[in-house]
PDB file of N, H, CA, C and O in Angstrom:
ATOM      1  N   UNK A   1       2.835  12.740 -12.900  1.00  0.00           N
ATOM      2  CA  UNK A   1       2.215  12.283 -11.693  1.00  0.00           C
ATOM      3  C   UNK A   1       2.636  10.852 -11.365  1.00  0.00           C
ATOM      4  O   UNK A   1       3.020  10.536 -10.239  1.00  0.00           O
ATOM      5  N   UNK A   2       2.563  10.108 -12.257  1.00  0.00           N
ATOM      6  H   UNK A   2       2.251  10.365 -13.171  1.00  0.00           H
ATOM      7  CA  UNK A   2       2.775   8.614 -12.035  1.00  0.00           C
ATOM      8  C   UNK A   2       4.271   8.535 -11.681  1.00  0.00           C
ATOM      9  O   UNK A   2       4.610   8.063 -10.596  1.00  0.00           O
ATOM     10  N   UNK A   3       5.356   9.077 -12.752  1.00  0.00           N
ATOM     11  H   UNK A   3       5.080   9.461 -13.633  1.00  0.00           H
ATOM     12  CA  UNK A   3       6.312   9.366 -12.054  1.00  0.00           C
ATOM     13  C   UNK A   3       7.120   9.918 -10.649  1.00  0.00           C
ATOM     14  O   UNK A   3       8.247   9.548 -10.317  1.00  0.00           O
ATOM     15  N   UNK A   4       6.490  10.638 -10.101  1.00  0.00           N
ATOM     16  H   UNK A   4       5.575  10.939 -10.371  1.00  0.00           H
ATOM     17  CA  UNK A   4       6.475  11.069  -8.712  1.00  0.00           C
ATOM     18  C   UNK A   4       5.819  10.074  -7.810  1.00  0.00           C
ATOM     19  O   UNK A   4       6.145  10.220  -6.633  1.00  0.00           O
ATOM     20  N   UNK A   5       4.886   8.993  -8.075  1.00  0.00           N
ATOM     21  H   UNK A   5       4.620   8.874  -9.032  1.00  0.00           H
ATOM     22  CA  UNK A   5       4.100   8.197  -7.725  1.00  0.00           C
ATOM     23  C   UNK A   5       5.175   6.826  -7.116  1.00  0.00           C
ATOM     24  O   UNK A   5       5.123   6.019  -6.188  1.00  0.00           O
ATOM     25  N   UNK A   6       6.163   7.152  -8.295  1.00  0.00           N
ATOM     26  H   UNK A   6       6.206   7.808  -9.049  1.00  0.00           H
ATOM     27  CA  UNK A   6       7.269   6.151  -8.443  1.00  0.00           C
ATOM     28  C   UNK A   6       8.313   5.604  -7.596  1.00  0.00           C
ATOM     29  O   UNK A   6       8.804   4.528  -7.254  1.00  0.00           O
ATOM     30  N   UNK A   7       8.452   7.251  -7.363  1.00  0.00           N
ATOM     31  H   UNK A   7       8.053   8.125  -7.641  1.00  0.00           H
ATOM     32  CA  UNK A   7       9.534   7.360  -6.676  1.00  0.00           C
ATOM     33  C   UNK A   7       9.046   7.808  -5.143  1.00  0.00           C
ATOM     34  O   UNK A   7       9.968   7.774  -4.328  1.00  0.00           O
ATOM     35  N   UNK A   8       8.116   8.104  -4.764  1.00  0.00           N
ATOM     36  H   UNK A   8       7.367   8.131  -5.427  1.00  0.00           H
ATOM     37  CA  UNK A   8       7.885   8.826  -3.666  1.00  0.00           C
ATOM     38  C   UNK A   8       7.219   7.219  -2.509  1.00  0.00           C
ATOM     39  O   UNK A   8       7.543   6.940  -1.355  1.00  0.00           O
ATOM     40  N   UNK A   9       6.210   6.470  -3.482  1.00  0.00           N
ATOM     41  H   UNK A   9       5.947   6.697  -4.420  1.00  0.00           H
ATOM     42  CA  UNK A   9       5.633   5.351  -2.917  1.00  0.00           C
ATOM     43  C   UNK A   9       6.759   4.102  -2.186  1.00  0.00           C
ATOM     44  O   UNK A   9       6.564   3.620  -1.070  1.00  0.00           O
ATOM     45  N   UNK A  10       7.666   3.818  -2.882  1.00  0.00           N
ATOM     46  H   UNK A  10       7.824   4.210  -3.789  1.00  0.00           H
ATOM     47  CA  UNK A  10       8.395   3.032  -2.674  1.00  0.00           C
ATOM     48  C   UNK A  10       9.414   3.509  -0.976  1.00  0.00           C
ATOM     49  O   UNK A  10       9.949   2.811  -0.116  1.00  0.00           O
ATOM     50  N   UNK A  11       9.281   4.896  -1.149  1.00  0.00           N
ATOM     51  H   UNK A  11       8.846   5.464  -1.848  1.00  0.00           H
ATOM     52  CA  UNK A  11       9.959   5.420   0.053  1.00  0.00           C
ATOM     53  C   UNK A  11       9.419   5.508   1.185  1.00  0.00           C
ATOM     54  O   UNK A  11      10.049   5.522   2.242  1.00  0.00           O
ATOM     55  N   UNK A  12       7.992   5.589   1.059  1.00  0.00           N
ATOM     56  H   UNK A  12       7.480   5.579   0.201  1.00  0.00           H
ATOM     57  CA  UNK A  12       7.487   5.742   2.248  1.00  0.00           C
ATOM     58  C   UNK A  12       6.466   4.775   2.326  1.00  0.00           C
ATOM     59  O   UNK A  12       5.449   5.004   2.982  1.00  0.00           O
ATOM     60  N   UNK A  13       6.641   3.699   1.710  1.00  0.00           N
ATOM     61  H   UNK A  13       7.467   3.513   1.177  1.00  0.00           H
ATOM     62  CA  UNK A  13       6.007   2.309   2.171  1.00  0.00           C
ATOM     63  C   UNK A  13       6.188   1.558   3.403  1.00  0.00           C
ATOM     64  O   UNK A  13       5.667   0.481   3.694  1.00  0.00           O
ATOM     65  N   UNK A  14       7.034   2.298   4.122  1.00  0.00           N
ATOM     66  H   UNK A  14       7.457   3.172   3.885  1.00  0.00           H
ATOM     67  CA  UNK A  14       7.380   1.468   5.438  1.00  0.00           C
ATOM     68  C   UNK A  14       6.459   1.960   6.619  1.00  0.00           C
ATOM     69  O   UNK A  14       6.453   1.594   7.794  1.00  0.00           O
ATOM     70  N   UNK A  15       5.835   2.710   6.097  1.00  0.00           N
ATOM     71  H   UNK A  15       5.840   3.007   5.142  1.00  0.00           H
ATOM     72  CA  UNK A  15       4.573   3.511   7.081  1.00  0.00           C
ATOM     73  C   UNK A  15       3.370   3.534   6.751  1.00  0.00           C
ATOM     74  O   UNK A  15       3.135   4.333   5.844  1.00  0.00           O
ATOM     75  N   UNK A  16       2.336   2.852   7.211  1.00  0.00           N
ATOM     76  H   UNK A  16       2.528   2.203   7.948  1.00  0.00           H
ATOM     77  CA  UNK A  16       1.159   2.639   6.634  1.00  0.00           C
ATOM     78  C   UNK A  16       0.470   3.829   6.401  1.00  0.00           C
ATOM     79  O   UNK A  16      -0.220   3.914   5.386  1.00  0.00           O
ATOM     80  N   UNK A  17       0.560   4.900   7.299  1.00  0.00           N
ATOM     81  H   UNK A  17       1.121   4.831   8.124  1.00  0.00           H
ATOM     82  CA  UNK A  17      -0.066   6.278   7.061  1.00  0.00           C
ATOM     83  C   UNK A  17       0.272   6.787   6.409  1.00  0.00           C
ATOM     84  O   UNK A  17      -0.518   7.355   5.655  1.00  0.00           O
ATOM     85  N   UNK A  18       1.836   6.966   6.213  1.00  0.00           N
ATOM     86  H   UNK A  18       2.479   6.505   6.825  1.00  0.00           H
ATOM     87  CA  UNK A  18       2.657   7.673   5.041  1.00  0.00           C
ATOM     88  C   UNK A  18       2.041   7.365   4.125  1.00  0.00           C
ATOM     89  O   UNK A  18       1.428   8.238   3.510  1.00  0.00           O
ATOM     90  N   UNK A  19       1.990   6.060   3.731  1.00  0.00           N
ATOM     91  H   UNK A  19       2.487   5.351   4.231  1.00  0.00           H
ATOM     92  CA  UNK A  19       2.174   5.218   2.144  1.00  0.00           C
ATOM     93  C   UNK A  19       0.143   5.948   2.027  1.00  0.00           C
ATOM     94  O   UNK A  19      -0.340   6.472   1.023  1.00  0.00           O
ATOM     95  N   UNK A  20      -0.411   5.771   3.041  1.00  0.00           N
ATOM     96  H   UNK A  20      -0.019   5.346   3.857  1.00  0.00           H
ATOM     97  CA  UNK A  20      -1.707   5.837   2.612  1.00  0.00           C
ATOM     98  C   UNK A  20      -1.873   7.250   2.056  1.00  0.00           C
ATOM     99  O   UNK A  20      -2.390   7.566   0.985  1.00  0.00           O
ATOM    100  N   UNK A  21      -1.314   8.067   3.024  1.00  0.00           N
ATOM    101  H   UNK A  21      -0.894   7.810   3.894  1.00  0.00           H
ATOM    102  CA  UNK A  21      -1.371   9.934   2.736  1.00  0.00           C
ATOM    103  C   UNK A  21      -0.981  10.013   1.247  1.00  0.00           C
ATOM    104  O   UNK A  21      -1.661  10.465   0.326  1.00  0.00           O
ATOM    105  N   UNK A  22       0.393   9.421   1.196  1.00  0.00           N
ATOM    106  H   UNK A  22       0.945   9.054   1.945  1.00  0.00           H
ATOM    107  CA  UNK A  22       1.143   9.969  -0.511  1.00  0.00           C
ATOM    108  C   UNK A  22       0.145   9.408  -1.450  1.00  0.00           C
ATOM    109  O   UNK A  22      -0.279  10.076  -2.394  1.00  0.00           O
ATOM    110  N   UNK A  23      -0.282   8.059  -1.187  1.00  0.00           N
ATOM    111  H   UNK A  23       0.063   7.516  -0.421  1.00  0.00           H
ATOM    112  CA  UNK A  23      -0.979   7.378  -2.285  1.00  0.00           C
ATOM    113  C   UNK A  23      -2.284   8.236  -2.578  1.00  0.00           C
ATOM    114  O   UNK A  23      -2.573   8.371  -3.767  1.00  0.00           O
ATOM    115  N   UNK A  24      -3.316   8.985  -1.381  1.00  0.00           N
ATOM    116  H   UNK A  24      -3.081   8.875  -0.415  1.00  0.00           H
ATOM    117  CA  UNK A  24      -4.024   9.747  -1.703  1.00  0.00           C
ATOM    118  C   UNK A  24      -3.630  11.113  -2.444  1.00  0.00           C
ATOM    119  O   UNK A  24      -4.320  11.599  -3.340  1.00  0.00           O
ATOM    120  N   UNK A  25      -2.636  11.582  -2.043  1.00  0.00           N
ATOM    121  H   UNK A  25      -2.076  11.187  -1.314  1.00  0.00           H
ATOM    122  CA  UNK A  25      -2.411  12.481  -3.005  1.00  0.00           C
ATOM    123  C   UNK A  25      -1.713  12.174  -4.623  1.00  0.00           C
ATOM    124  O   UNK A  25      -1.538  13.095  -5.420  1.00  0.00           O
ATOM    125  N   UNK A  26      -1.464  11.154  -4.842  1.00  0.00           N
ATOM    126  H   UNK A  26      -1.606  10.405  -4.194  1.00  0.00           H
ATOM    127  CA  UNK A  26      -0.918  10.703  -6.457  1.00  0.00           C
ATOM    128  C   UNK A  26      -2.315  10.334  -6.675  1.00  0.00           C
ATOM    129  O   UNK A  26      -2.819  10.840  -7.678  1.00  0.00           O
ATOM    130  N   UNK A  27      -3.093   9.535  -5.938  1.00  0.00           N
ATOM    131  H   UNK A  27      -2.683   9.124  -5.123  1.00  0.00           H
ATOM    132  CA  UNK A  27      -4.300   9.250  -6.877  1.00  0.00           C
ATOM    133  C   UNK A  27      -5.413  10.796  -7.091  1.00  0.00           C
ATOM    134  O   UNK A  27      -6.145  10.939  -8.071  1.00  0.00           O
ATOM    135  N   UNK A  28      -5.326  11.585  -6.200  1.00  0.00           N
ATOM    136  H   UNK A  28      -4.732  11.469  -5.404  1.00  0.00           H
ATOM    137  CA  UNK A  28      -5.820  12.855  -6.727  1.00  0.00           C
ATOM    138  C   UNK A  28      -5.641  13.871  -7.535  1.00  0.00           C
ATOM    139  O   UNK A  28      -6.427  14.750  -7.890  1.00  0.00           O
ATOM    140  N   UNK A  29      -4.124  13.608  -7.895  1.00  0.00           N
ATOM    141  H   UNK A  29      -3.486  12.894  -7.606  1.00  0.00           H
ATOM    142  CA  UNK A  29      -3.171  14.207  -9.066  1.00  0.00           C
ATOM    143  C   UNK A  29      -2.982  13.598 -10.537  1.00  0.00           C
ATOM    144  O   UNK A  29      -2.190  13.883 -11.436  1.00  0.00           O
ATOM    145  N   UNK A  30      -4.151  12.522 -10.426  1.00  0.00           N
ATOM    146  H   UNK A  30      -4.794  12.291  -9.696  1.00  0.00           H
ATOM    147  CA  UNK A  30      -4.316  11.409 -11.993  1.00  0.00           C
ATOM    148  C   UNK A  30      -4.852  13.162 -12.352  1.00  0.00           C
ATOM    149  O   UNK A  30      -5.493  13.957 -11.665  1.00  0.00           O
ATOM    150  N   UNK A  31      -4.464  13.234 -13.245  1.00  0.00           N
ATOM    151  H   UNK A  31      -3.944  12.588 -13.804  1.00  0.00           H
ATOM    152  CA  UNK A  31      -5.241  14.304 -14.678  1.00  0.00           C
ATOM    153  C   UNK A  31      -6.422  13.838 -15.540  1.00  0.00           C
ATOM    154  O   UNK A  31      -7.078  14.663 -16.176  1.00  0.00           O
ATOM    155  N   UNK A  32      -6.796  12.076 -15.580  1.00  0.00           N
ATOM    156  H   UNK A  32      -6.264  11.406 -15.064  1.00  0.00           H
ATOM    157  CA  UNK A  32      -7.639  11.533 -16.108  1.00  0.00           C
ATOM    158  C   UNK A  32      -7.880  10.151 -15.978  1.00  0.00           C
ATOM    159  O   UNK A  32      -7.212   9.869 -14.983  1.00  0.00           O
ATOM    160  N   UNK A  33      -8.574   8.821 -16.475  1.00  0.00           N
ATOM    161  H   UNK A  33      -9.117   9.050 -17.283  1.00  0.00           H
ATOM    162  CA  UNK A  33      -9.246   8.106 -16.070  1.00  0.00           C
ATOM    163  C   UNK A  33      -8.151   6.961 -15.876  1.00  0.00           C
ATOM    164  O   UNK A  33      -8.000   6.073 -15.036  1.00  0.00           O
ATOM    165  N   UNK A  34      -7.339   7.427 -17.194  1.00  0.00           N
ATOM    166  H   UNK A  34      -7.461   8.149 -17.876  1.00  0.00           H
ATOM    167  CA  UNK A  34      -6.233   6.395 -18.214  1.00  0.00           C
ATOM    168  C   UNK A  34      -4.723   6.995 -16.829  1.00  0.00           C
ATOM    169  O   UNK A  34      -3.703   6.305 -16.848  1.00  0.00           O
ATOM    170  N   UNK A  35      -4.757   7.780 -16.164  1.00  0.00           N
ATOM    171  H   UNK A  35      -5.585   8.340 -16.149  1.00  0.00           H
ATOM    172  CA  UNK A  35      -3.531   7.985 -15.143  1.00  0.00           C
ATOM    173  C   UNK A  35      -4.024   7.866 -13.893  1.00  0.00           C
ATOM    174  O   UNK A  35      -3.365   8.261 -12.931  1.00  0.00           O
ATOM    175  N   UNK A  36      -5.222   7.318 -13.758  1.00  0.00           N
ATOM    176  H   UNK A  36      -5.756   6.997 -14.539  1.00  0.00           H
ATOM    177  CA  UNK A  36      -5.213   6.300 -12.443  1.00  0.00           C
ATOM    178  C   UNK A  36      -5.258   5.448 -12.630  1.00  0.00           C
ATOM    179  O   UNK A  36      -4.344   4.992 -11.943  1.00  0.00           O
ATOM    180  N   UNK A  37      -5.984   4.117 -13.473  1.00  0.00           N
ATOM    181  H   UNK A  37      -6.727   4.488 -14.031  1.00  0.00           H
ATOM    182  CA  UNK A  37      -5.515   3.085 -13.882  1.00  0.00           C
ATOM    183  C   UNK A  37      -4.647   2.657 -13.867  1.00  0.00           C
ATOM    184  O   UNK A  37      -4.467   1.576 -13.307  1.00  0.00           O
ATOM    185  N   UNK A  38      -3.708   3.328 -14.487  1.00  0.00           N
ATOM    186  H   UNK A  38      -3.855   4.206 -14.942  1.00  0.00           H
ATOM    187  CA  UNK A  38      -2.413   2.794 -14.838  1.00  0.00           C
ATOM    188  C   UNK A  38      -1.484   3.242 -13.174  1.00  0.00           C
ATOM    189  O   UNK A  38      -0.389   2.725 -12.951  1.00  0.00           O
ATOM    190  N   UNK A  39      -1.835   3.784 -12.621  1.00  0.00           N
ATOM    191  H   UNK A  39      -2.724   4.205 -12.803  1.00  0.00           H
ATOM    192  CA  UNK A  39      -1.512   3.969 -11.288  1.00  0.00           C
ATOM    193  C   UNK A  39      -1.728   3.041 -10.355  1.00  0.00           C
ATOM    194  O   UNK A  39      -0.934   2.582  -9.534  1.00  0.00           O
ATOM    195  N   UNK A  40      -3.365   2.680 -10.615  1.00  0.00           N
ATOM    196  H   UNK A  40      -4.010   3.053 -11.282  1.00  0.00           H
ATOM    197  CA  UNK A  40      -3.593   1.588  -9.636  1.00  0.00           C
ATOM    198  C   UNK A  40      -3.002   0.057 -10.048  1.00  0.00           C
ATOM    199  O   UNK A  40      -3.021  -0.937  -9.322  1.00  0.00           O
ATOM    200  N   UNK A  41      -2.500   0.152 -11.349  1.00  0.00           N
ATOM    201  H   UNK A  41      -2.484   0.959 -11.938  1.00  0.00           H
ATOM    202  CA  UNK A  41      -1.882  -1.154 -11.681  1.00  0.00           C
ATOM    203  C   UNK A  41      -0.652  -1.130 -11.648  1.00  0.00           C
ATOM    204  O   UNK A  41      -0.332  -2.173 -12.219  1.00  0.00           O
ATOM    205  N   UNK A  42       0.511  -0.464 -11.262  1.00  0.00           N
ATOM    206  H   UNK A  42       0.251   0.382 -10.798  1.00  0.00           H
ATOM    207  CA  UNK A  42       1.482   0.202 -11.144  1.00  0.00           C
ATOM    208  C   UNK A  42       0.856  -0.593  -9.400  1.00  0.00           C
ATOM    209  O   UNK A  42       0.917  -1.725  -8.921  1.00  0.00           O
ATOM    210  N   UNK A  43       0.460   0.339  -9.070  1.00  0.00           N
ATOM    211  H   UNK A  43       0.410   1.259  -9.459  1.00  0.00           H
ATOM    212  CA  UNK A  43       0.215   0.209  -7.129  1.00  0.00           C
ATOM    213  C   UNK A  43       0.187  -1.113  -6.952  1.00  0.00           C
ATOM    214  O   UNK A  43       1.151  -1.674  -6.431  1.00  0.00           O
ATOM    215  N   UNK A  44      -1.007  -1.862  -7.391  1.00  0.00           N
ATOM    216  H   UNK A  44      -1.790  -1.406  -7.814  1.00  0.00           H
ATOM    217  CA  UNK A  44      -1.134  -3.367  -7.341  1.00  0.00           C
ATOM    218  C   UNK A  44      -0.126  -4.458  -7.667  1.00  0.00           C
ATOM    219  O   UNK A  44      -0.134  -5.527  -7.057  1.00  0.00           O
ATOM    220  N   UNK A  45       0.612  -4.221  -8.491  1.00  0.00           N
ATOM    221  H   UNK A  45       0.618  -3.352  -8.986  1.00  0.00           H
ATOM    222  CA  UNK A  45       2.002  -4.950  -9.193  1.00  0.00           C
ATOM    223  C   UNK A  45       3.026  -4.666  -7.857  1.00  0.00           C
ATOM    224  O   UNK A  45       3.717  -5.617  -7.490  1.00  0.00           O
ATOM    225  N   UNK A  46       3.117  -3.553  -7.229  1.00  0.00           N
ATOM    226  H   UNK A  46       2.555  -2.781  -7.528  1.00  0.00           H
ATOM    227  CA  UNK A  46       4.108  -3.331  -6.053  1.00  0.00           C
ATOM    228  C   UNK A  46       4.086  -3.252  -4.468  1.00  0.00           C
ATOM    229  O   UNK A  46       5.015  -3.280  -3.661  1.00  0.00           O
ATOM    230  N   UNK A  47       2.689  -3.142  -4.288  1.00  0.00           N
ATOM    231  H   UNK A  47       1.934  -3.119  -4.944  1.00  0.00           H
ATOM    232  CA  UNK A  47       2.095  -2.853  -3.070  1.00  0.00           C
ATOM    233  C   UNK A  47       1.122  -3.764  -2.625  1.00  0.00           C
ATOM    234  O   UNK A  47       1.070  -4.056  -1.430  1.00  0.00           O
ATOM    235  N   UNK A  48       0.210  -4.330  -3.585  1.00  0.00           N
ATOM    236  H   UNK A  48       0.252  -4.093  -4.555  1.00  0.00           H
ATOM    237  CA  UNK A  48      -0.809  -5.475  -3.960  1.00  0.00           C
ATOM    238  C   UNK A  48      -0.888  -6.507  -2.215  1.00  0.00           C
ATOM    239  O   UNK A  48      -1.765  -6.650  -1.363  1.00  0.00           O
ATOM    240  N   UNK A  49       0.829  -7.125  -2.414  1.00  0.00           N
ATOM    241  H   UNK A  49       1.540  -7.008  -3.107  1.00  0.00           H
ATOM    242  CA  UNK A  49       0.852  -7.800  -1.267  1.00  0.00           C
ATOM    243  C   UNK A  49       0.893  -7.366  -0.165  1.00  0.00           C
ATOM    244  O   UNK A  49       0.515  -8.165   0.692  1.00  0.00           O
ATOM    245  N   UNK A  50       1.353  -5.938   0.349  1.00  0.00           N
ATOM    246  H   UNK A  50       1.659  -5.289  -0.347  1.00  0.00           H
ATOM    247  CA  UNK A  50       1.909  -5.384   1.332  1.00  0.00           C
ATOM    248  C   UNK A  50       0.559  -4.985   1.787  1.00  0.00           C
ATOM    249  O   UNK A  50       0.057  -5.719   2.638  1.00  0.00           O
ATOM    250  N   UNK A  51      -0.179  -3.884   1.354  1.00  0.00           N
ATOM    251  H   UNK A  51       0.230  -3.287   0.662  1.00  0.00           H
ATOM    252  CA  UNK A  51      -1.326  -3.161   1.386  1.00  0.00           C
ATOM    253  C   UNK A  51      -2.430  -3.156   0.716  1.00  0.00           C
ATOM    254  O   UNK A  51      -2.622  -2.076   0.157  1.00  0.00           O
ATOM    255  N   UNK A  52      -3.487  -4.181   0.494  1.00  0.00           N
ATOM    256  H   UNK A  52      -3.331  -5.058   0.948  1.00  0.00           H
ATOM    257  CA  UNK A  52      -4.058  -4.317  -0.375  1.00  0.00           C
ATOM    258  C   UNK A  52      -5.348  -3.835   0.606  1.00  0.00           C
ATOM    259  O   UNK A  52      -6.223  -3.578  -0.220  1.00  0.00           O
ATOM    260  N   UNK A  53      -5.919  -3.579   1.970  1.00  0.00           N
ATOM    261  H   UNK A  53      -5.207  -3.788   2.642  1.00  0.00           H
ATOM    262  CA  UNK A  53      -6.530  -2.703   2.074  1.00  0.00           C
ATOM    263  C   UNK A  53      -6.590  -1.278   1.575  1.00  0.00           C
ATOM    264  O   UNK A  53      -7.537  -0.748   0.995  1.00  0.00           O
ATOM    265  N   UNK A  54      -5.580  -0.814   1.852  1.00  0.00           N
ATOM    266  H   UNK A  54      -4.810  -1.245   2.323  1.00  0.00           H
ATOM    267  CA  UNK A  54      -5.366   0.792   1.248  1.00  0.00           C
ATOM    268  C   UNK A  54      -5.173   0.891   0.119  1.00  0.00           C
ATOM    269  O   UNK A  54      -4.721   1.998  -0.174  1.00  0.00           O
ATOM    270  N   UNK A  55      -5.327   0.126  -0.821  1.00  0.00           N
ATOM    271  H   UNK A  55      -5.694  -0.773  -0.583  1.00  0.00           H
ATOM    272  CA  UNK A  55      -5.195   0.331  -2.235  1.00  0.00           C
ATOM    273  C   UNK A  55      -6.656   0.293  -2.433  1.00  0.00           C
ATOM    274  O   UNK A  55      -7.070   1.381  -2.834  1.00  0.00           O
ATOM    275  N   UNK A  56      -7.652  -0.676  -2.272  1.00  0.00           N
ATOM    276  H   UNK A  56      -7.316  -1.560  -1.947  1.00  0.00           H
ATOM    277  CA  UNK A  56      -8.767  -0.997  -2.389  1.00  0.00           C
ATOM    278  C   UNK A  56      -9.676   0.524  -1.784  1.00  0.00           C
ATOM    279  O   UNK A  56     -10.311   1.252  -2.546  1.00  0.00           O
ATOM    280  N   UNK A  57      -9.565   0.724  -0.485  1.00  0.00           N
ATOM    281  H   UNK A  57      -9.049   0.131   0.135  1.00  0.00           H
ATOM    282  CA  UNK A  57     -10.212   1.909   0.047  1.00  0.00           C
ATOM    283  C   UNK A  57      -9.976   3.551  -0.662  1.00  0.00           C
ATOM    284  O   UNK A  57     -10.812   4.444  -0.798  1.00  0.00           O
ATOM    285  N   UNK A  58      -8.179   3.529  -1.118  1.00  0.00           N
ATOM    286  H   UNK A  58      -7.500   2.803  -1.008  1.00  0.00           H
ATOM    287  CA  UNK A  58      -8.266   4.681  -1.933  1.00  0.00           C
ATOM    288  C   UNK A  58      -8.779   5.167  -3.153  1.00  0.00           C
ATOM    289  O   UNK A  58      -9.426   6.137  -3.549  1.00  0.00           O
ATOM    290  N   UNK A  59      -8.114   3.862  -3.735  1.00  0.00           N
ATOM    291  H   UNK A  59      -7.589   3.074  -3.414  1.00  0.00           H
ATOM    292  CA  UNK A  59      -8.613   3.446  -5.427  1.00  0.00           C
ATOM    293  C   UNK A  59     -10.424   3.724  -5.536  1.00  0.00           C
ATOM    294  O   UNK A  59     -10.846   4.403  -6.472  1.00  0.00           O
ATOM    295  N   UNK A  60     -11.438   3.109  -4.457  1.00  0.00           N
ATOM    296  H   UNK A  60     -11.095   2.557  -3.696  1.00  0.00           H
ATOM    297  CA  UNK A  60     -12.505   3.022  -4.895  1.00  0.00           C
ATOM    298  C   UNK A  60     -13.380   4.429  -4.220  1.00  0.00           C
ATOM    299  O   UNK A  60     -14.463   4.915  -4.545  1.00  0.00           O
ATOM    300  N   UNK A  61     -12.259   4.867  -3.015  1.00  0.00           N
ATOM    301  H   UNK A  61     -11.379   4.471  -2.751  1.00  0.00           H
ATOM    302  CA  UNK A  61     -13.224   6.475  -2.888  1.00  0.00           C
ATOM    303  C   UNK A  61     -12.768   7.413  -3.862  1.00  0.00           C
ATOM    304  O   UNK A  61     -13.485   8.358  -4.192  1.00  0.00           O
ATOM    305  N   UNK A  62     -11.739   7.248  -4.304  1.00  0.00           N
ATOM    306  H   UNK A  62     -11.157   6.481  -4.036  1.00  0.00           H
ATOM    307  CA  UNK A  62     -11.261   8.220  -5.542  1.00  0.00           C
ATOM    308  C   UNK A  62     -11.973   8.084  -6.484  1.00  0.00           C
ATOM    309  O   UNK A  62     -12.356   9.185  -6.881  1.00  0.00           O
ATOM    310  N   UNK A  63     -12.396   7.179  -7.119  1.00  0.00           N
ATOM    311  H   UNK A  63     -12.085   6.285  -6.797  1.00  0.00           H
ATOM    312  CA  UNK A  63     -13.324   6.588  -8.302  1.00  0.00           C
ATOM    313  C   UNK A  63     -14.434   6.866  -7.733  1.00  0.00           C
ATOM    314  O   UNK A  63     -15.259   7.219  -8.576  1.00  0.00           O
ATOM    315  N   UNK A  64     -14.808   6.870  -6.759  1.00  0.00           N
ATOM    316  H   UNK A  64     -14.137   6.584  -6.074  1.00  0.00           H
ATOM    317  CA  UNK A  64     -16.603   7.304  -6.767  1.00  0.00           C
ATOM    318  C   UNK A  64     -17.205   8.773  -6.797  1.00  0.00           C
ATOM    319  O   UNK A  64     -18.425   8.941  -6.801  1.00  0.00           O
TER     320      UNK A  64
END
């Protein structure tokens, strides 16, 4: 998952809807607590500056 996360995010970061759509579906494809984490810190390390609304809004409806 994170792998596909990898490669798919970076491509369609130039579209805020894109990047938001894919990112909802990698963060719904974590298998467990420890592969979103490491997703959302992965996200934050690369995206952090670009989109840090949509990281914040996905990250915390996914988690609730």
């Amino acid at each position: 998952m994170i792998e596909y996360a990898r490669v798919i995010l970076p491509k369609v970061s130039f579209s805020r809807d894109l990047f938001r759509k894919e990112l909802i579906k990698c963060a719904k494809w974590a298998e467990n607590p420890n592969d979103l984490n490491e997703l959302r810190e992965w996200c934050d390390e690369n995206f952090g500056d670009m989109y840090p609304e949509i990281l914040n809004d996905v990250f915390s409806t996914i988690a609730a």
